[in-house]
N, CA, C and O atoms as a Tinker XYZ file with bonds, in Angstrom:
   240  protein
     1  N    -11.856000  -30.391000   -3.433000    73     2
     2  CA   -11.044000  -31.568000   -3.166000    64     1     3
     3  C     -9.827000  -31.148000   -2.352000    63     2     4     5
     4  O     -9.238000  -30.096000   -2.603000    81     3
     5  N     -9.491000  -31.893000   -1.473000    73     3     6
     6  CA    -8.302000  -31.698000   -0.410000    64     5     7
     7  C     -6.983000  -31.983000   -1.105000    63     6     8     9
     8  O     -6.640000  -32.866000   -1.891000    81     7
     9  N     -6.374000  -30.981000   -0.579000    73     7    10
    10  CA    -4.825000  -31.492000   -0.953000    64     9    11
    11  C     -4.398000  -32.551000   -0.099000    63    10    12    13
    12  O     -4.881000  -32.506000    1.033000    81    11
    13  N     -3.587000  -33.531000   -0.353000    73    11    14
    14  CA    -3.502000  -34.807000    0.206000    64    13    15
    15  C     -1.896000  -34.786000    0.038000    63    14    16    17
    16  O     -1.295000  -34.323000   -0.931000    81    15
    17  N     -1.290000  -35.423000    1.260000    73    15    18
    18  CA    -0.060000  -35.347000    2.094000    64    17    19
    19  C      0.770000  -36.062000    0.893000    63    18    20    21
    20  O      1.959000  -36.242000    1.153000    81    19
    21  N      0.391000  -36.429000   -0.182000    73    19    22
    22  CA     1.217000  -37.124000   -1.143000    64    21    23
    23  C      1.480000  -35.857000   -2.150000    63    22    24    25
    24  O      2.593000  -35.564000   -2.588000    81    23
    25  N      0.345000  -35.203000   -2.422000    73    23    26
    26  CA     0.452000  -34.032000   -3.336000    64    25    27
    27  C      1.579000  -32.708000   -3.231000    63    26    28    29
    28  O      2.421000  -32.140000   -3.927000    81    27
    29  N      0.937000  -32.638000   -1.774000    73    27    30
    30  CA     2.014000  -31.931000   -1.284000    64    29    31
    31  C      3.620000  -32.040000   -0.853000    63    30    32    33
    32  O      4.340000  -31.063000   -0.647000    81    31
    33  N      4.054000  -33.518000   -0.754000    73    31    34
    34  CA     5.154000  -33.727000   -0.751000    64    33    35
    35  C      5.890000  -33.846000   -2.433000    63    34    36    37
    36  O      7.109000  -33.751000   -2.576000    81    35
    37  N      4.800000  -34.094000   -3.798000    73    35    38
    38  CA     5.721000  -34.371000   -4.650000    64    37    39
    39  C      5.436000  -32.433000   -4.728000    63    38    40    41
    40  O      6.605000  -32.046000   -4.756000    81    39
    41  N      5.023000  -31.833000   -4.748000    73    39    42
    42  CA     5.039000  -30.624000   -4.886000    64    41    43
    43  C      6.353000  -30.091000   -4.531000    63    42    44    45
    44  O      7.195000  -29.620000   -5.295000    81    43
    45  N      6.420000  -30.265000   -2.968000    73    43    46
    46  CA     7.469000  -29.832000   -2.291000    64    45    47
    47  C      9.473000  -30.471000   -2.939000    63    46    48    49
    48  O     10.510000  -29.811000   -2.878000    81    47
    49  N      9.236000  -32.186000   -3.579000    73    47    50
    50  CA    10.580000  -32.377000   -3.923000    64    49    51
    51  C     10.266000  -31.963000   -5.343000    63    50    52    53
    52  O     11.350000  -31.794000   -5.902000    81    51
    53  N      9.330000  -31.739000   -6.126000    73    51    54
    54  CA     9.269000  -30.624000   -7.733000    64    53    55
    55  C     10.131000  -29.406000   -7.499000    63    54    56    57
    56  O     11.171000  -29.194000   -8.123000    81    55
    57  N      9.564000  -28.502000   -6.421000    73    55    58
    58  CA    10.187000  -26.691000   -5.915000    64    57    59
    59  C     11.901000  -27.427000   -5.619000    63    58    60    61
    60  O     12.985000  -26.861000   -5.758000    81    59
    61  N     11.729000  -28.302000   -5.349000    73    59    62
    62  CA    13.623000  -28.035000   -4.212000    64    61    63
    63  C     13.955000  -28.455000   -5.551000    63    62    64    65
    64  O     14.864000  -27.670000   -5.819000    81    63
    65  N     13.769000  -29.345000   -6.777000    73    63    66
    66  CA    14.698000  -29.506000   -8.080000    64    65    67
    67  C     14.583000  -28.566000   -8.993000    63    66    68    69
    68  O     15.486000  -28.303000   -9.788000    81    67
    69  N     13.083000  -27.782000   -8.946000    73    67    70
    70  CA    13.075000  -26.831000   -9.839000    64    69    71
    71  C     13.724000  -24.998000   -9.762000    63    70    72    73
    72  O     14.042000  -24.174000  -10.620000    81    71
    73  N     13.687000  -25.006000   -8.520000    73    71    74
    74  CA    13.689000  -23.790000   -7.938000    64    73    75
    75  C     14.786000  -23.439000   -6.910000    63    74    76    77
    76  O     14.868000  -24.400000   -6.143000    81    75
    77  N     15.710000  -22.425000   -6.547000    73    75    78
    78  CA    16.618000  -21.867000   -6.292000    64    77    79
    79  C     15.834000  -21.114000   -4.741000    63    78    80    81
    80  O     14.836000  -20.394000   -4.778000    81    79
    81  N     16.436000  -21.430000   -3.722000    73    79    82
    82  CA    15.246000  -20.229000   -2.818000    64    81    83
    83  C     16.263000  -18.956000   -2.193000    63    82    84    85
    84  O     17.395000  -19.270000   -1.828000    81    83
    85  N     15.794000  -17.466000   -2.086000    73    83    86
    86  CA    16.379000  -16.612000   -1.856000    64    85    87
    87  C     15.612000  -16.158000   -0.441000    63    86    88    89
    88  O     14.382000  -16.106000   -0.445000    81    87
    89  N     16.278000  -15.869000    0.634000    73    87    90
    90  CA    15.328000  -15.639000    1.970000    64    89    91
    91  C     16.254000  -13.936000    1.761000    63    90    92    93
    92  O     17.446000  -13.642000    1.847000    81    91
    93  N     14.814000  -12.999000    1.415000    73    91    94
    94  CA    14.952000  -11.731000    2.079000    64    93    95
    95  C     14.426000  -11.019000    3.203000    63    94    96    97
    96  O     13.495000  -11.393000    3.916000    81    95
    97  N     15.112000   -9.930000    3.313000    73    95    98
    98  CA    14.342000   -9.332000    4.912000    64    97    99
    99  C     14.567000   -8.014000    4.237000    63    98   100   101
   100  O     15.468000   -7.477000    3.594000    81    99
   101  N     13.178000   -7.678000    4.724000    73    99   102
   102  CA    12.416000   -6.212000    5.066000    64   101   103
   103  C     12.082000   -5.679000    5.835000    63   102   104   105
   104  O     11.476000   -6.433000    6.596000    81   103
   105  N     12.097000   -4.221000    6.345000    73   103   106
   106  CA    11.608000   -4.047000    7.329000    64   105   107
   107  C     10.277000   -4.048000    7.368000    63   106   108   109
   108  O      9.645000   -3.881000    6.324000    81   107
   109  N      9.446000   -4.291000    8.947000    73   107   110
   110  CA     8.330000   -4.312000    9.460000    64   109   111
   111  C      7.657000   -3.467000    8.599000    63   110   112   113
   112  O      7.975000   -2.358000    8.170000    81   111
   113  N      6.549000   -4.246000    8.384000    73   111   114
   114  CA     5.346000   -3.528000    7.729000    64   113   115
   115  C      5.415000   -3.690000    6.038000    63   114   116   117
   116  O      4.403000   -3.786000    5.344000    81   115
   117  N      6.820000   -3.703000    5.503000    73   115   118
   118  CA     7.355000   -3.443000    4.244000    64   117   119
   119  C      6.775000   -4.524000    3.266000    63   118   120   121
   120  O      6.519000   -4.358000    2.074000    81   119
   121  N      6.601000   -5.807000    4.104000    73   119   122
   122  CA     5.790000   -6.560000    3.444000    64   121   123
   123  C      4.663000   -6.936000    2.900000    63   122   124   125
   124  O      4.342000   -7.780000    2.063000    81   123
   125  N      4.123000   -6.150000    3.531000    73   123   126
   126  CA     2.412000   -5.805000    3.192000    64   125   127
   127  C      1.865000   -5.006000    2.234000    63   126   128   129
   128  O      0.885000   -4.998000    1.489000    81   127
   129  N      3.080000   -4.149000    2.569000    73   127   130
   130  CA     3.142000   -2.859000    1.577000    64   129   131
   131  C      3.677000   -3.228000   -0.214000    63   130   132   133
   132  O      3.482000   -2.537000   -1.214000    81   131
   133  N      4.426000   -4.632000   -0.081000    73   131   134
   134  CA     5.031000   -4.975000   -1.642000    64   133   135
   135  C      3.871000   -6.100000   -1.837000    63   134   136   137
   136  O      3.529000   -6.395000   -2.982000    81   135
   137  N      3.315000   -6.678000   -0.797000    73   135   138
   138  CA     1.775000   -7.555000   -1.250000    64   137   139
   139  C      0.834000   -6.952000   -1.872000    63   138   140   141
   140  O      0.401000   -7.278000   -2.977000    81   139
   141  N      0.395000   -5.878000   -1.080000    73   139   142
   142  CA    -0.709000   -5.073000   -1.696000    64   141   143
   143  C     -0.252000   -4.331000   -2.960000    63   142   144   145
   144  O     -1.168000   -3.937000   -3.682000    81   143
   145  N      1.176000   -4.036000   -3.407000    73   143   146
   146  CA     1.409000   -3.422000   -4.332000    64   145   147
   147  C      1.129000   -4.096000   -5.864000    63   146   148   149
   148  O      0.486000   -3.670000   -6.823000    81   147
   149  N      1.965000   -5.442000   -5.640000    73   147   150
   150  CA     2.239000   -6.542000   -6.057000    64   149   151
   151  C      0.586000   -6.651000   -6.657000    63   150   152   153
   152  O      0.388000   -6.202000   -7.786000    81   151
   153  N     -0.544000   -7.229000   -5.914000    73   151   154
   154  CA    -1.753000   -7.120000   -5.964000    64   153   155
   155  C     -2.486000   -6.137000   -6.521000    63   154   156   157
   156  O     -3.341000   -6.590000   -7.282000    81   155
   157  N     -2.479000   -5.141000   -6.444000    73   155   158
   158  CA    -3.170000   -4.048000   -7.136000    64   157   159
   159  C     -2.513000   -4.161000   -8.403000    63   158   160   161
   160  O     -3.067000   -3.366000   -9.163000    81   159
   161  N     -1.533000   -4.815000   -9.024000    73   159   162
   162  CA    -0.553000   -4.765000  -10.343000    64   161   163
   163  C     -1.128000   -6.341000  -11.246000    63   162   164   165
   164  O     -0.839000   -6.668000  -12.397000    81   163
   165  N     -1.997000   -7.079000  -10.253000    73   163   166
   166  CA    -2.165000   -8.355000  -11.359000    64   165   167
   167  C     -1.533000   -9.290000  -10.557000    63   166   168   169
   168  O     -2.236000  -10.190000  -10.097000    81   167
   169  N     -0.257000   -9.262000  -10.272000    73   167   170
   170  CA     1.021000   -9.950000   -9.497000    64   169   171
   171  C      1.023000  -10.527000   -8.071000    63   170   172   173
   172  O      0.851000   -9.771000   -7.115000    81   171
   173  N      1.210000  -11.832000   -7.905000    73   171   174
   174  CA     1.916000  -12.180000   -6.907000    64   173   175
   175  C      3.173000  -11.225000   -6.052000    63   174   176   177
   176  O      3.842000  -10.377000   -6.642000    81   175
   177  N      3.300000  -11.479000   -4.887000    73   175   178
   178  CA     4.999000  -10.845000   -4.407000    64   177   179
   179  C      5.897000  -11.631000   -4.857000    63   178   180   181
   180  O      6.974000  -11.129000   -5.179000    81   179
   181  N      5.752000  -12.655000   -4.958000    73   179   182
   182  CA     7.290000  -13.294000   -6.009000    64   181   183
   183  C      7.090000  -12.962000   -7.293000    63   182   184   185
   184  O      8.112000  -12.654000   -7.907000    81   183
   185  N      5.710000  -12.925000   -8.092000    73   183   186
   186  CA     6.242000  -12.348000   -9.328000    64   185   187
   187  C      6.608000  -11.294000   -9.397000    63   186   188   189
   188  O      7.750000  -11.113000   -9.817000    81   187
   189  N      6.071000  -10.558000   -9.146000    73   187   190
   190  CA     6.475000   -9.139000   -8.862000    64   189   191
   191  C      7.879000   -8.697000   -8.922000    63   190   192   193
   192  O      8.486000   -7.929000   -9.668000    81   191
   193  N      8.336000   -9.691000   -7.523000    73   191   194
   194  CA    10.017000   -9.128000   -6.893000    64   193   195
   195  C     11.237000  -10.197000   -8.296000    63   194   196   197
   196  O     12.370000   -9.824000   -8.597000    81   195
   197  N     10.579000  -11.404000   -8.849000    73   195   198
   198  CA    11.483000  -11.797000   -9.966000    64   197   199
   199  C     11.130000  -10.588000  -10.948000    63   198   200   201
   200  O     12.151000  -10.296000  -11.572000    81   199
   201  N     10.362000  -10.013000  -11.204000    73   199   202
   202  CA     9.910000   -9.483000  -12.897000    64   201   203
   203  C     10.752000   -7.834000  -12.503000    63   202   204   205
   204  O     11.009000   -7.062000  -13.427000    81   203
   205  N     11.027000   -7.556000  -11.345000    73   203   206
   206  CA    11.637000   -6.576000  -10.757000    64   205   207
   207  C     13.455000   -6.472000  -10.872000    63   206   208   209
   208  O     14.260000   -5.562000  -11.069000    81   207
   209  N     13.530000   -7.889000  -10.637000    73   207   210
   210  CA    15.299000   -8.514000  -10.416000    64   209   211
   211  C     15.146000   -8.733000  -11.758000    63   210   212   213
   212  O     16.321000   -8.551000  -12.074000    81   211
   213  N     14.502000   -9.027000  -12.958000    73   211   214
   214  CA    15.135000   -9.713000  -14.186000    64   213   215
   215  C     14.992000   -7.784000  -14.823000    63   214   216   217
   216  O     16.033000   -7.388000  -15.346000    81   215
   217  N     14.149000   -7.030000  -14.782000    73   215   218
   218  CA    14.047000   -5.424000  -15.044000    64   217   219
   219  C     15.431000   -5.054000  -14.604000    63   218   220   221
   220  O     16.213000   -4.669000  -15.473000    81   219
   221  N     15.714000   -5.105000  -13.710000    73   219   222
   222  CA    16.737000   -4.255000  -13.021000    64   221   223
   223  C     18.144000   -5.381000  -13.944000    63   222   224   225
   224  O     19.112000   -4.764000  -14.388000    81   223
   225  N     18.115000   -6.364000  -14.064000    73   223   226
   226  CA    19.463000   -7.123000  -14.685000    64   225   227
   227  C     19.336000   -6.711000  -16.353000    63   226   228   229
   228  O     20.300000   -6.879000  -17.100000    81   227
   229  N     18.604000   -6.398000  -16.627000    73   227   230
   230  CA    18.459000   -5.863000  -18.260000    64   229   231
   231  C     19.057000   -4.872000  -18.448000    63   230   232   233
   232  O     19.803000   -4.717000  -19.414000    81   231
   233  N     18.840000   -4.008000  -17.553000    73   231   234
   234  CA    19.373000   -2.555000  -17.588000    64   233   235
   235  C     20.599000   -1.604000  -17.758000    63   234   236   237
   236  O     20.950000   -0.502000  -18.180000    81   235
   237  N     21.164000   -3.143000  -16.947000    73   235   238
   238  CA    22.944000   -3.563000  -16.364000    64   237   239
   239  C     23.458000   -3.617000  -17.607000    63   238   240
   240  O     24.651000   -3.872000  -17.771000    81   239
């Protein structure tokens, strides 16, 4: 079944009330390299890079 231009817009105003967005930069290539990592672990790259930032704030 198709995603349909309604789905995707309540999707899209759900993320902007639910969710905070952080734009990082990596260097070239670096991204592929935390996908596939990310991936071989079970994980998405956003889960990954949150379960990484909430590790590293525990520590603190």
């Amino acid at each position: 079944m198709a995603y349909s231009d309604a789905q995707k817009e309540a999707t899209k105003r759900y993320n902007k009330k639910a969710y905070d967005r952080i734009d990082l930069f990596v260097k070239k290539g670096k991204r592929q390299m935390i996908k596939e990592f990310a991936e071989a672990h079970g994980k998405s790259t956003n889960g990954f890079i949150n379960e990484a930032i909430d590790k590293a704030m525990e520590e603190k």
